[in-house]
N, CA, C and O atoms as a DFTB+ gen file, in Angstrom:
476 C
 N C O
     1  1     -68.169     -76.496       3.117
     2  2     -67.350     -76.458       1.931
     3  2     -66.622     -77.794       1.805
     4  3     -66.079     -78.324       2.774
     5  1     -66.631     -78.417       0.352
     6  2     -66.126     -79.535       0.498
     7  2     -64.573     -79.584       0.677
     8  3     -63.988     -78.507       0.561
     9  1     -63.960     -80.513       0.900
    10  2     -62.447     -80.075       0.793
    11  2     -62.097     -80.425      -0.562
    12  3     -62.672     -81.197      -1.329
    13  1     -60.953     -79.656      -0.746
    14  2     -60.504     -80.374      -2.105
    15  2     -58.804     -81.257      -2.247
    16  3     -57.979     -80.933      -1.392
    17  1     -58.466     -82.087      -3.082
    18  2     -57.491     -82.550      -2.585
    19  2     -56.477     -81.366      -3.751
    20  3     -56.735     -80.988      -4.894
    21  1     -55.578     -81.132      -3.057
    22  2     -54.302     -80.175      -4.001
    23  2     -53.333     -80.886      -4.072
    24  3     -52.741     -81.515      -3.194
    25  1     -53.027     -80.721      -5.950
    26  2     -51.648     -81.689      -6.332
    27  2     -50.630     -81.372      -6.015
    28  3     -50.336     -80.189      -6.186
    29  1     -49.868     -82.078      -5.552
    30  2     -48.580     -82.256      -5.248
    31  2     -47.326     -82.958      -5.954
    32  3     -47.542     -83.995      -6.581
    33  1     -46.032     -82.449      -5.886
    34  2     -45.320     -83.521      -6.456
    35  2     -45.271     -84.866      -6.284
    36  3     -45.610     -85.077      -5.119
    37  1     -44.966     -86.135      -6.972
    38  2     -45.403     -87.163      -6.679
    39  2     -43.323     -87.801      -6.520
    40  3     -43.060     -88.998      -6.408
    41  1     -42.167     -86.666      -6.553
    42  2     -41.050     -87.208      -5.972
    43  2     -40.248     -85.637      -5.555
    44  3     -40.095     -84.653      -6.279
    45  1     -39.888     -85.820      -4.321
    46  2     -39.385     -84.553      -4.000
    47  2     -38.139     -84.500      -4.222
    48  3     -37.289     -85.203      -3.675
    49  1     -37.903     -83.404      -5.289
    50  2     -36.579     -82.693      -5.593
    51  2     -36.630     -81.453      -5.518
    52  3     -37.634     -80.799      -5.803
    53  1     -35.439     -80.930      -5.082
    54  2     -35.249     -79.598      -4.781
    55  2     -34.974     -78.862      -6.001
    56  3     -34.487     -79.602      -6.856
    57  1     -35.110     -77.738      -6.350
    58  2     -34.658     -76.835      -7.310
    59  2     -33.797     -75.577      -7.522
    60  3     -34.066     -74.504      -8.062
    61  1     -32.626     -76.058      -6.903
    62  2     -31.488     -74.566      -6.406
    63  2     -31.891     -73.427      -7.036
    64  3     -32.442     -72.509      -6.429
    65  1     -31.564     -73.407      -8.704
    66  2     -31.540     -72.595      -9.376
    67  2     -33.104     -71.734      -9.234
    68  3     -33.047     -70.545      -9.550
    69  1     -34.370     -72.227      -8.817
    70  2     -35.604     -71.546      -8.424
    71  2     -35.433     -71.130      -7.484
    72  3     -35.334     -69.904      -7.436
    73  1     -35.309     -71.905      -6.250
    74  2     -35.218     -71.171      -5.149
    75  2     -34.160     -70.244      -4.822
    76  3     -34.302     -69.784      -3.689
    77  1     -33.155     -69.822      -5.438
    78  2     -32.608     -68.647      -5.337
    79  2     -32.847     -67.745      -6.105
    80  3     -32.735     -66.636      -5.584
    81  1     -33.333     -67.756      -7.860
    82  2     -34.583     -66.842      -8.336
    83  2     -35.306     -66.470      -7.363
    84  3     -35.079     -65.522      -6.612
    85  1     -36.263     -67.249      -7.337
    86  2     -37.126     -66.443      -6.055
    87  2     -36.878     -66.002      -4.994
    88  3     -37.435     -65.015      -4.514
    89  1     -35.886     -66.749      -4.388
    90  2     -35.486     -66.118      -2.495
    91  2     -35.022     -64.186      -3.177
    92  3     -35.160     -63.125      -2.568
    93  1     -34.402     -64.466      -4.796
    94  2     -34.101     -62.992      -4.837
    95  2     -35.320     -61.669      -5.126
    96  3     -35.057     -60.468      -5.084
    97  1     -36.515     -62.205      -5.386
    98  2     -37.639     -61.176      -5.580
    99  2     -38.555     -61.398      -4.013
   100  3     -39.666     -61.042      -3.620
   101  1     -37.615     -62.039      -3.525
   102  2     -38.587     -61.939      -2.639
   103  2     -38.492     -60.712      -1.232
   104  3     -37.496     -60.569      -0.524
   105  1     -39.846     -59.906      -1.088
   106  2     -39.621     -58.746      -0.169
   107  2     -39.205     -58.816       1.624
   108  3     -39.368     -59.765       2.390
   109  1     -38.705     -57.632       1.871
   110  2     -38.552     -58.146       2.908
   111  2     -39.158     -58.623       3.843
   112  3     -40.337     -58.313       4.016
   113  1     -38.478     -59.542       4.729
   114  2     -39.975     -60.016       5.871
   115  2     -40.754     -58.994       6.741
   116  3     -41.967     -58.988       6.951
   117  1     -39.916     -58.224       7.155
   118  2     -40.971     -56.585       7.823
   119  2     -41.696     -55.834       6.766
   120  3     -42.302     -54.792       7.020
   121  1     -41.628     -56.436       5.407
   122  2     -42.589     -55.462       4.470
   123  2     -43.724     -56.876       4.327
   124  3     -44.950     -56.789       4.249
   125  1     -43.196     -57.694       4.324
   126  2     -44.261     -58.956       4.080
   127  2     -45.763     -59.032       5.396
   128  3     -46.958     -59.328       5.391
   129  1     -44.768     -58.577       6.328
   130  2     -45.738     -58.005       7.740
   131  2     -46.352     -57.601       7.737
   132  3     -47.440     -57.928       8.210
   133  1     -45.972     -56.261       7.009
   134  2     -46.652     -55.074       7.102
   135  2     -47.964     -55.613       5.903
   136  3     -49.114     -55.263       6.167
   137  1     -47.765     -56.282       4.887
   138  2     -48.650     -55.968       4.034
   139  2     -49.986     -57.216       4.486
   140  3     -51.041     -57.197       3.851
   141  1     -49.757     -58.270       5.661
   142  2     -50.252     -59.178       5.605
   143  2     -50.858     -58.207       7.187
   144  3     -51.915     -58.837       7.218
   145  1     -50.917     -57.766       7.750
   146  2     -51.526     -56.793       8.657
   147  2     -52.115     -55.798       7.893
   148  3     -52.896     -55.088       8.525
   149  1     -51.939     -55.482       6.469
   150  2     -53.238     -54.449       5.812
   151  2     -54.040     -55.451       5.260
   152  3     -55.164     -55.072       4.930
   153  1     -53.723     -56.833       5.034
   154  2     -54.895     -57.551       4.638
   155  2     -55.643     -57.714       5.390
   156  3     -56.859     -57.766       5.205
   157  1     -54.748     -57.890       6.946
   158  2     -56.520     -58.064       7.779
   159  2     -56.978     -56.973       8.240
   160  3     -57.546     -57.007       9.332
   161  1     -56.862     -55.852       7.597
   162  2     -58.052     -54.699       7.624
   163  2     -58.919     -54.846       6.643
   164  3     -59.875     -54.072       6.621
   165  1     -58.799     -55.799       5.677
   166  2     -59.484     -55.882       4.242
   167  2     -60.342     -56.875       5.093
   168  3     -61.529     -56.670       4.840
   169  1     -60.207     -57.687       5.837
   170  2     -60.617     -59.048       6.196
   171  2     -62.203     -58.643       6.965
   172  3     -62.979     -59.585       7.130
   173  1     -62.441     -57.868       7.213
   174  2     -63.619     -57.173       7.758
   175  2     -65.215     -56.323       6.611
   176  3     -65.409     -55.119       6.443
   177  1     -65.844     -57.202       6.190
   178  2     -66.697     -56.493       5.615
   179  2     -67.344     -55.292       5.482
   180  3     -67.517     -54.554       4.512
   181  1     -67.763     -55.212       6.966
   182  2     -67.910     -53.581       7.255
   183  2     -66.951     -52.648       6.648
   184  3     -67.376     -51.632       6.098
   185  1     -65.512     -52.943       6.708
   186  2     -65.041     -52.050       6.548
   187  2     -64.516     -51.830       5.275
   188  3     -63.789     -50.902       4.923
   189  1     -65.037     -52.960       4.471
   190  2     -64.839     -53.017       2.707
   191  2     -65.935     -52.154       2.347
   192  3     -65.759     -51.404       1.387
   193  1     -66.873     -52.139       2.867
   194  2     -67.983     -51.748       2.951
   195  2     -67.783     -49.881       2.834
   196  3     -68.217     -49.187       1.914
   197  1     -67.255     -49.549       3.665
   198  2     -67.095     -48.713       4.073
   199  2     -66.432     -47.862       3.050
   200  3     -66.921     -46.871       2.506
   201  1     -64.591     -48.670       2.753
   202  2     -63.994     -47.867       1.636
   203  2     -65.194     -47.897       0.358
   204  3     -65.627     -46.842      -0.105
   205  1     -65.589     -49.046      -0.061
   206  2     -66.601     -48.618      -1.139
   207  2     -67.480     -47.801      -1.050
   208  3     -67.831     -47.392      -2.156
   209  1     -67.945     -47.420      -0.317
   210  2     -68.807     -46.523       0.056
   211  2     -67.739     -44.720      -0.357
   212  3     -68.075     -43.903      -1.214
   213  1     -66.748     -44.632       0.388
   214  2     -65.701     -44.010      -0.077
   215  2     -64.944     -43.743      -1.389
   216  3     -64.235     -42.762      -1.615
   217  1     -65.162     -44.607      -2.088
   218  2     -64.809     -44.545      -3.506
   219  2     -65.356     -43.598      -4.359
   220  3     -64.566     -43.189      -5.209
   221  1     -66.651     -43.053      -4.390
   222  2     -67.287     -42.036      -5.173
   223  2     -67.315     -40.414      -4.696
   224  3     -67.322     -39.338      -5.294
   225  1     -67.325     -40.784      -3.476
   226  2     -66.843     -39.013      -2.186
   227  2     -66.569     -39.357      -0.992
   228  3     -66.307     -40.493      -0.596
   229  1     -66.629     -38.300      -0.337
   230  2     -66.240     -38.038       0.654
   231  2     -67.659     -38.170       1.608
   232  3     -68.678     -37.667       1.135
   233  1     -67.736     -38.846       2.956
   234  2     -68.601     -38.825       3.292
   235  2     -68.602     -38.545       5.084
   236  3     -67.475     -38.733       5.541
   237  1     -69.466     -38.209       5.969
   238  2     -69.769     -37.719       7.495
   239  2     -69.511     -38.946       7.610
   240  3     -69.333     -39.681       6.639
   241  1     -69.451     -39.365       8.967
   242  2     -69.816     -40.556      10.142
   243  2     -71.225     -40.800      10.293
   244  3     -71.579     -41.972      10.428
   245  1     -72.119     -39.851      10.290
   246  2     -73.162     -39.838       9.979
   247  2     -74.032     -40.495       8.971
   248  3     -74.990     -41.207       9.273
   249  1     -73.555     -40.152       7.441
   250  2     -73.952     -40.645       6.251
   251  2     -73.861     -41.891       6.059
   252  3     -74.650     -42.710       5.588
   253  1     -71.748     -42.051       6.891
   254  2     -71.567     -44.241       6.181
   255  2     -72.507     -44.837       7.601
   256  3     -72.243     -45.984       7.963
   257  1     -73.445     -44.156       8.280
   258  2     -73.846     -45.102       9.726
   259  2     -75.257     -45.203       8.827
   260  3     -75.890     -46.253       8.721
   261  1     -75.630     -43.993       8.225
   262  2     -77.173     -44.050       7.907
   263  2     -76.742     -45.534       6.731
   264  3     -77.091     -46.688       6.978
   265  1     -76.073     -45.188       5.699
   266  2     -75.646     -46.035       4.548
   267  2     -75.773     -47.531       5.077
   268  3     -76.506     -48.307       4.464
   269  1     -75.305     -47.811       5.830
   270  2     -74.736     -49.033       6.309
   271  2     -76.151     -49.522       7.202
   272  3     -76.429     -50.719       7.128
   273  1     -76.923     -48.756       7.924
   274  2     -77.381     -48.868       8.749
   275  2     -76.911     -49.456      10.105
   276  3     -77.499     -50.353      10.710
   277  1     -76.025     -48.971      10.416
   278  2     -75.216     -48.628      12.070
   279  2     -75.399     -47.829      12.596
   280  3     -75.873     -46.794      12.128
   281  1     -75.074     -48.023      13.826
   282  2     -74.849     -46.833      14.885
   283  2     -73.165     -46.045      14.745
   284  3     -72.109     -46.616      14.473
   285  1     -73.351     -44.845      14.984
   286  2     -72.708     -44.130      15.169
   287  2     -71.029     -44.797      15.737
   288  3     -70.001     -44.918      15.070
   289  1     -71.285     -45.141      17.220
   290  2     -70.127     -46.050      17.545
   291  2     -68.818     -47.365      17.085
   292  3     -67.627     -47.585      17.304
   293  1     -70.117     -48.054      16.242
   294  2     -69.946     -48.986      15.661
   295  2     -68.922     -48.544      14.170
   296  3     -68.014     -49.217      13.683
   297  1     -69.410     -47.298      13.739
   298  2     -68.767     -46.993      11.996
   299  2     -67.556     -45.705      12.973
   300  3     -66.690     -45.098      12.342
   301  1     -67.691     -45.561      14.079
   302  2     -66.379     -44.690      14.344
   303  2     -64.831     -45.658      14.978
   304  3     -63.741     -45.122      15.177
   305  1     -65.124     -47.082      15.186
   306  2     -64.608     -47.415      15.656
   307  2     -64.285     -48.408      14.287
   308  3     -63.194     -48.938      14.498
   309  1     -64.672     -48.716      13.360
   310  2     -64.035     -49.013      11.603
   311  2     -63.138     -48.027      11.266
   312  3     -62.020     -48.337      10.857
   313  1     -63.595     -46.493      11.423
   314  2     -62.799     -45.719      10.452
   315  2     -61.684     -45.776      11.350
   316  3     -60.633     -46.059      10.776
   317  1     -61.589     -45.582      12.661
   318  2     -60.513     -45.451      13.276
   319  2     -59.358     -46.842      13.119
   320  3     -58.195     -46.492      13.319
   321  1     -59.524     -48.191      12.824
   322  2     -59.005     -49.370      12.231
   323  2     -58.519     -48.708      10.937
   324  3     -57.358     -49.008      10.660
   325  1     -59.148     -47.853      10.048
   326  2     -58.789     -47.755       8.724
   327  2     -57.728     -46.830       8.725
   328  3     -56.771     -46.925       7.957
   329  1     -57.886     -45.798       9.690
   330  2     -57.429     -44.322       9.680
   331  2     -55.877     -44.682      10.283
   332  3     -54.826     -44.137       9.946
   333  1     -56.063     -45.756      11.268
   334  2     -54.388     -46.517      11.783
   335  2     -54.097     -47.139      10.960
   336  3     -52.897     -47.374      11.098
   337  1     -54.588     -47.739       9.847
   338  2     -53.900     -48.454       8.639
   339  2     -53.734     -47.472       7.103
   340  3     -53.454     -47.790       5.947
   341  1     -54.005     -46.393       7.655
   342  2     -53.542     -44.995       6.327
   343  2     -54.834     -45.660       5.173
   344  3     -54.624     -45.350       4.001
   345  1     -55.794     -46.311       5.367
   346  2     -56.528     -46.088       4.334
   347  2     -57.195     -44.997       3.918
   348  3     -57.141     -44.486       2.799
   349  1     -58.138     -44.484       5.313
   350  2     -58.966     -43.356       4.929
   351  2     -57.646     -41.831       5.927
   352  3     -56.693     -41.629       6.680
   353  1     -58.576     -41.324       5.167
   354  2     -58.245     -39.411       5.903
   355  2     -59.579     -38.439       6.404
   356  3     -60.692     -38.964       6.429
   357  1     -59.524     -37.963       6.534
   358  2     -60.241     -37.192       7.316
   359  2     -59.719     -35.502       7.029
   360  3     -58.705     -34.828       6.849
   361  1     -61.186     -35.400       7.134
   362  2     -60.744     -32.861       7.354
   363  2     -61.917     -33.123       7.900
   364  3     -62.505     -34.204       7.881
   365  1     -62.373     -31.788       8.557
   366  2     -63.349     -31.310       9.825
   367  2     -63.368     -30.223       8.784
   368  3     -62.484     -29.846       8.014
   369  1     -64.960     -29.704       9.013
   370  2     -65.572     -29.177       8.709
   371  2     -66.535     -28.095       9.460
   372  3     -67.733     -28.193       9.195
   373  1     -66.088     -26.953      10.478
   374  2     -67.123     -26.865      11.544
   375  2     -67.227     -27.986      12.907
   376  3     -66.608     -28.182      13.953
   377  1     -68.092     -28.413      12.378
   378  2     -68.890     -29.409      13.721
   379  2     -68.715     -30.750      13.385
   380  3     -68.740     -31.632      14.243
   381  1     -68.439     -31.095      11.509
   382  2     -68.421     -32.176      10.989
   383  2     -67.861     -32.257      10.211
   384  3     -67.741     -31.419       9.318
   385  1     -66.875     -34.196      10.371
   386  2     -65.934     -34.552       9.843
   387  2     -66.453     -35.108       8.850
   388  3     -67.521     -35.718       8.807
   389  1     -65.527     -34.864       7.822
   390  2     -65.738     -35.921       6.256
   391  2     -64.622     -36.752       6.327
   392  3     -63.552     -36.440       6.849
   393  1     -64.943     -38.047       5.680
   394  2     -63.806     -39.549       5.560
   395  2     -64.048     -39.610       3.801
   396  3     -64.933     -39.759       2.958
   397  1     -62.702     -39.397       3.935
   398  2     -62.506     -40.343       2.315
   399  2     -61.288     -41.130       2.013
   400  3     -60.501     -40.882       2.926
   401  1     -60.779     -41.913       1.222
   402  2     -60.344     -42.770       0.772
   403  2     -58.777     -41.528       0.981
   404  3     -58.793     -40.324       0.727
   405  1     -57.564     -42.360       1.513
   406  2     -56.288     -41.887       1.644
   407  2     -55.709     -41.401       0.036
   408  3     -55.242     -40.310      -0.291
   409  1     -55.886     -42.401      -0.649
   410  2     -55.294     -41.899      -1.778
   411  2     -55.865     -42.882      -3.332
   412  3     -56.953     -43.441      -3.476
   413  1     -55.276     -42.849      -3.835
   414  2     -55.597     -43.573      -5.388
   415  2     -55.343     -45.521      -5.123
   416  3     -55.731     -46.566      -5.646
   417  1     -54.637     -45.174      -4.216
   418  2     -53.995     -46.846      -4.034
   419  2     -55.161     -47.530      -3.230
   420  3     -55.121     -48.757      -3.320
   421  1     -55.734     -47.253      -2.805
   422  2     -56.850     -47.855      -1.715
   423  2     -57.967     -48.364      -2.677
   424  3     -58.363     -49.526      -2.581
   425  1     -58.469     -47.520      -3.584
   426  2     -59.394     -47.676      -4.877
   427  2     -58.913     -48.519      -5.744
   428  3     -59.801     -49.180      -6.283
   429  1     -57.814     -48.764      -6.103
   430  2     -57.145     -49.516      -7.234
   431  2     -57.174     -51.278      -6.404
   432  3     -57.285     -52.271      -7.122
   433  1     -57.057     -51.406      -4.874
   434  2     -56.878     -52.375      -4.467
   435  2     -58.348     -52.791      -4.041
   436  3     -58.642     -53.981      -3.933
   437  1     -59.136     -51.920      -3.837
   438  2     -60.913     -52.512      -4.268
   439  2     -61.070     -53.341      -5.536
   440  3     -61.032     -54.569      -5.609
   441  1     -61.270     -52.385      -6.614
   442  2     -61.240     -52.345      -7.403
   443  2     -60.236     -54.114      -7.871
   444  3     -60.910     -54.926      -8.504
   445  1     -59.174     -54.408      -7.618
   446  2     -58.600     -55.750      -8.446
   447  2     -59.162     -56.571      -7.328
   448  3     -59.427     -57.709      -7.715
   449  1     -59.355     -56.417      -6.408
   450  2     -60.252     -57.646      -5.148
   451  2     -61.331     -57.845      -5.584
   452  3     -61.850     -58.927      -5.309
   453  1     -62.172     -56.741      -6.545
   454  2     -63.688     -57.140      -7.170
   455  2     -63.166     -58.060      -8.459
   456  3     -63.468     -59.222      -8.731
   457  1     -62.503     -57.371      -8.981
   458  2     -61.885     -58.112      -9.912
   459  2     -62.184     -59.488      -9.882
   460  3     -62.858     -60.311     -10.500
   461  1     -61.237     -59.397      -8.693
   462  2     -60.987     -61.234      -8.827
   463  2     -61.679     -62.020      -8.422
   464  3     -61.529     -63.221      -8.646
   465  1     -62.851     -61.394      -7.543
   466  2     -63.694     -62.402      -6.968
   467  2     -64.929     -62.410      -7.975
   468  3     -65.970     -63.064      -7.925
   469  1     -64.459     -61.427      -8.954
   470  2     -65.815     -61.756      -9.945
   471  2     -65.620     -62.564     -11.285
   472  3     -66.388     -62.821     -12.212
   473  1     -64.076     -62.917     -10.989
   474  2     -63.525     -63.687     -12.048
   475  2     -64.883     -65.198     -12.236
   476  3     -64.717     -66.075     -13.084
């Protein structure tokens, strides 16, 4: 990738009146944490993979391994990354578990990431 050069100011002055606008919208640093530790669950293909796959139903461990073409181990040890980051949920069924998407918010944040990379 080539590099690119990014503009910069060409004399540095400070801007009180901005930077205290902003220092005031800005969230807290343990929520800024938190949300930059759910990005790097996004940061994993497989496991984008995975919620999309999740987006239309509910599916076995079985189904996203056949889908994906994985092993078993490999797609239980994603959902369990997802399942500690409240993306997906889970119910048992008998002998077999179904995974689907935690809630509406998980889909909506697919969904503007396609968005934008299809900008």
């Amino acid at each position: 990738m080539k590099e690119q050069n990014i503009p910069i100011c060409t004399e540095q002055k400070i801007h009180p009146c901005e930077i205290e606008r902003a220092g005031q919208h800005m969230p807290a640093e343990e929520d800024l944490f938190s949300l930059a530790e759910l990005f790097k669950v996004f940061g994993d293909s497989t496991r984008v993979r995975i919620l999309s796959l999740l987006c239309d139903t509910e599916l076995c461990v079985c189904d996203i391994a056949a889908c994906l073409g994985m092993n078993l181990s490999a797609i239980s040890h994603q959902l369990r990354v997802l399942k500690q980051a409240k993306l997906v949920r889970f119910r048992k069924e008998g002998k077999t578990v179904y995974y689907s998407l935690a809630d509406a918010h998980v889909e909506h944040i697919l969904a503007q990431g396609l968005d934008h990379v299809r900008e």
